[in-house]
C-alpha positions in Angstrom: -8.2 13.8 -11.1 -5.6 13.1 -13.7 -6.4 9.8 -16.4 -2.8 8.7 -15.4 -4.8 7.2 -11.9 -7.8 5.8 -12.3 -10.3 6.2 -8.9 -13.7 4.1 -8.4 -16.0 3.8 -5.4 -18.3 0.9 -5.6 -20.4 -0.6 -2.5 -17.6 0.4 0.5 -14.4 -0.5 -2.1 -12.2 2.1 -3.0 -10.4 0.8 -6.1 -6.7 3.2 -7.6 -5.4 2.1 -10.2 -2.2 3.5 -11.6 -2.6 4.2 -15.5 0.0 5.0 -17.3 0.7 1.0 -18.6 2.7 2.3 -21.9 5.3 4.0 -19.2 5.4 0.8 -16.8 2.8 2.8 -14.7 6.3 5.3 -13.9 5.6 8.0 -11.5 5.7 11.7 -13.3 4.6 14.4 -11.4 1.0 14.5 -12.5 0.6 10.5 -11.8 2.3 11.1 -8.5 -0.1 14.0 -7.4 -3.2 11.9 -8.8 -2.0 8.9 -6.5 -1.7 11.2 -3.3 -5.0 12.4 -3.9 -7.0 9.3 -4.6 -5.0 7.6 -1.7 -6.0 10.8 0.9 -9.9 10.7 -0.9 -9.9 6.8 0.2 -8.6 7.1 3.6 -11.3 10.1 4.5 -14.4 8.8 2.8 -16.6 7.1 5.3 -18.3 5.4 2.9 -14.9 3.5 2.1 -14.6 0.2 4.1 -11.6 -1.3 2.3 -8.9 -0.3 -0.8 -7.8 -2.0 -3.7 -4.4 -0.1 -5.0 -3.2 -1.6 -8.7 -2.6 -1.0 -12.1 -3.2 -1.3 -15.5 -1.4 -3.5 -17.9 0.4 -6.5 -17.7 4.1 -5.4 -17.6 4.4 -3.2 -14.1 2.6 -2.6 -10.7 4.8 0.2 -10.8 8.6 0.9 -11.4 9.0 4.1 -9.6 10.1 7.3 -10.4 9.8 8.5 -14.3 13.1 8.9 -15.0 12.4 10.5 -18.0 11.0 13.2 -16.5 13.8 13.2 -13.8 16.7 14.0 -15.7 14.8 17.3 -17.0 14.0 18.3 -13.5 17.6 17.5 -12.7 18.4 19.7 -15.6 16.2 22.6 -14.4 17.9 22.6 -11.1 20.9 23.2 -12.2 20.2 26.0 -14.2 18.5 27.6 -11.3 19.8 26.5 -8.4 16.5 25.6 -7.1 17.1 21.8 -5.9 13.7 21.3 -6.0 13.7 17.7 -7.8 13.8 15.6 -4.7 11.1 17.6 -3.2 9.1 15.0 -4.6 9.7 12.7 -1.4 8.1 15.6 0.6 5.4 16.7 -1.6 4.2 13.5 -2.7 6.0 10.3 -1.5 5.4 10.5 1.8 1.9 11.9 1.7 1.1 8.6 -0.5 2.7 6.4 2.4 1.2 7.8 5.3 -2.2 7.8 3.7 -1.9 4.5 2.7 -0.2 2.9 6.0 -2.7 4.9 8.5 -5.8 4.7 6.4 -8.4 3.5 9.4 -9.5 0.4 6.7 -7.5 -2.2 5.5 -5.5 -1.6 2.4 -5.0 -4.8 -0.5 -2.4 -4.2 -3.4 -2.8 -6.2 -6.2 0.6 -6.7 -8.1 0.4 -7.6 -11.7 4.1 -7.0 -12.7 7.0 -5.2 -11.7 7.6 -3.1 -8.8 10.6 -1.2 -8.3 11.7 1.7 -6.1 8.8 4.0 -5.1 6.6 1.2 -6.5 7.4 -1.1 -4.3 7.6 0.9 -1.7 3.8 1.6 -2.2 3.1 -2.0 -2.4 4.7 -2.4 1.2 2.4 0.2 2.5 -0.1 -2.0 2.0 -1.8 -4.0 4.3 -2.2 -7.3 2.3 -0.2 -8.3 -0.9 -1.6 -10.2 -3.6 0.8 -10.9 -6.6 0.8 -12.3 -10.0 3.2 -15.3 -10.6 4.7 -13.5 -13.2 5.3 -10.1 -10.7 8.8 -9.2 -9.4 10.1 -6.7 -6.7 13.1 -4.6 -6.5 14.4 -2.0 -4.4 16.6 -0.3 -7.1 17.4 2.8 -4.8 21.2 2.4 -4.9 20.9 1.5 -8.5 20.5 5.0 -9.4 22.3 6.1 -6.6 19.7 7.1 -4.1 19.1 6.1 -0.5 15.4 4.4 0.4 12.6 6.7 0.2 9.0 5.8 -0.4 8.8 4.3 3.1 10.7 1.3 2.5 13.4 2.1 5.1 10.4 1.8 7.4 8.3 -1.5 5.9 11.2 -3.3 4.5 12.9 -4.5 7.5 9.6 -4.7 9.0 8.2 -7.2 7.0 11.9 -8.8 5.9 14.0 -8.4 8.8 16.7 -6.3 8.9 19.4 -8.2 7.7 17.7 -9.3 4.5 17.0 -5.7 4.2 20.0 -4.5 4.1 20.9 -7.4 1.8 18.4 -5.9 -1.0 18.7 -2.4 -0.5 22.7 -2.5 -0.8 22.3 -5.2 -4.0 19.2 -4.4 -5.8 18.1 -7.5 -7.7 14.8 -8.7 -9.0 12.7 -10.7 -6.7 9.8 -13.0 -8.5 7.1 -13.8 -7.0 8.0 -17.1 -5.4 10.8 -15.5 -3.5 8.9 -12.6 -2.3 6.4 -15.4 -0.5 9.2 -16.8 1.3 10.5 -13.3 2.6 7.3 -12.3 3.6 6.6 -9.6 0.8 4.1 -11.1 -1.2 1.3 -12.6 1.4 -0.7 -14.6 -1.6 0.5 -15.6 -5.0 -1.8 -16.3 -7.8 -2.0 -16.9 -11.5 -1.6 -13.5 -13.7 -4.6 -14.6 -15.2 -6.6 -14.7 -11.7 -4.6 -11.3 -9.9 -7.2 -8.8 -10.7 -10.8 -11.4 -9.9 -8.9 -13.0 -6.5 -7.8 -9.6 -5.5 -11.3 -7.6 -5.7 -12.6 -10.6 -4.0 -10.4 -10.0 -1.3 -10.7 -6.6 -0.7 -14.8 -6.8 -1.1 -14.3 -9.1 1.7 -12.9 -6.6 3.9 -14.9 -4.4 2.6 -18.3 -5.9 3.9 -16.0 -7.1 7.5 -16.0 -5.0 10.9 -14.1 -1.2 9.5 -13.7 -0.2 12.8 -11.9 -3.1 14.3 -10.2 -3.5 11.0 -8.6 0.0 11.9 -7.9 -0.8 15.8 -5.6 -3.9 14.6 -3.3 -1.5 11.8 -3.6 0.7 15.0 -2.3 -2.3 17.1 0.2 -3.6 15.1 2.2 -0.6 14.3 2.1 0.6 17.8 3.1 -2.4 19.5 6.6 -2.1 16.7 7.9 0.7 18.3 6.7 0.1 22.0 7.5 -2.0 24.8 4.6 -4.6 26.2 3.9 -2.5 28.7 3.2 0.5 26.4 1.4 -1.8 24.4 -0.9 -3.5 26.3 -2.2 0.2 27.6 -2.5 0.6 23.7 -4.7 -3.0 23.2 -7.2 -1.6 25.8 -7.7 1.7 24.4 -7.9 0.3 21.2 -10.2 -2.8 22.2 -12.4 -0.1 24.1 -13.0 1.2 20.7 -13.6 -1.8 18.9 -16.2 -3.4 21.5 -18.0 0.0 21.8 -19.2 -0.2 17.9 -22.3 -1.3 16.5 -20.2 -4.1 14.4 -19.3 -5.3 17.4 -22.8 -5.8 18.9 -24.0 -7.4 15.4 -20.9 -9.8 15.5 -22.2 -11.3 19.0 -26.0 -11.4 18.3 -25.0 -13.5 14.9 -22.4 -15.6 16.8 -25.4 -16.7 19.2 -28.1 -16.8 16.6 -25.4 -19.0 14.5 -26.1 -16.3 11.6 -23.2 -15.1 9.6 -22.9 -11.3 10.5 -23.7 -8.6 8.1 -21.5 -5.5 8.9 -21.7 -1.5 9.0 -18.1 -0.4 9.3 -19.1 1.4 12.2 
């Protein structure tokens, strides 16, 4: 795997961290094929109860695509007709998404600093948000006069209603921290200075918590989006079926009536 993303596996945490802090952790084509491949490596490794996705340095989470490297690709296409610069959202943007939004473990992205376009898209795939006072959010698509990829046509109005969706995908702006807590983006703000410690704690929580019924509720959730109640409900049994068939399950009852705290498998 390529320095530019940084992948560790330590008792059930998967921990990415994007690496390329004198670029603003920008996505090149290297960091992007990196991230897909850590993120996929996390999602299938059944010894991986929980993910932590952030980066390094103090500036950026992320601020999208390298646009550096863009305008040479853009260059290159032109010369041979190729088109195949936006190929990127096939090949790698919406690998990264889907592994990140149907990993069967919960997902925690610790934002230290800027995220814009694809990078905050990747932030919204994640299950939990934790963000450092001095972090901001933009969608900066029509900026550069592009439509919404990374998922964000998907996760934004989800978690921001679709009004103020369309409010900061037609006028990109910057959204600090305190902002992104009211709309929903940012479930947990906390002092730069405590993002990294209060965000490992958070995911080793869910690391050592019940994997399998971790997975049924992301299961749950973003079935019961796109479905009526009815369709739903059919889902919650399936689902809860699952969930009260696994060993955590069992544990979790025997500790409830022995009044001991429960000490999980993830299966």
């Amino acid at each position: 795997m390529a320095d530019t993303v940084l992948y560790e596996v330590s008792d059930g945490l998967a921990t990415i961290t994007l690496n390329r802090p004198e670029a603003m952790n920008a996505l090149n084509i290297e960091t992007k094929v990196a991230l897909r491949d850590a993120v996929r490596s996390a999602g299938a490794d059944g010894a991986v109860r929980a993910v932590l996705l952030t980066a390094a340095g103090e500036r950026a989470f992320c601020v999208g695509q390298d646009l550096k490297e863009h305008i040479g690709l853009l260059a290159s296409d032109r010369e041979t007709g190729e088109g195949r610069t936006m190929s990127t959202v096939r090949e790698h943007y919406n690998p990264i998404v889907r592994a990140l939004v149907e990993a069967p473990k919960p997902v925690v992205a610790a934002v230290n600093g800027v995220a814009a376009g694809a990078g905050f898209g990747f932030a919204l795939a994640a299950d939990y948000r934790i963000v450092a006072e001095t972090a901001a959010f933009n969608t900066s698509f029509a900026g550069v006069a592009l439509t919404a990829d990374s998922g964000v046509s998907w996760t934004l109005p989800r978690v921001v209603g679709p009004g103020r969706a369309c409010d900061l995908l037609l006028f990109p702006r910057s959204i600090d921290a305190q902002e992104a807590y009211a709309l929903g983006i940012a479930n947990r703000v906390v002092p730069a200075a405590e993002l990294r410690a209060e965000a490992e704690r958070t995911a080793r929580k869910l690391a050592e918590g019940p994997t399998v019924a971790y997975a049924a509720l992301k299961e749950a959730m973003a079935y019961g989006l796109s479905h009526s109640l009815s369709e739903t409900l059919e889902k919650e049994d399936e689902l809860q079926t699952r969930a009260g068939a696994s060993e955590d399950h069992g544990i979790a009852v025997r500790a409830f009536v022995d009044k001991e705290k429960p000490k999980y498998l993830g299966r």
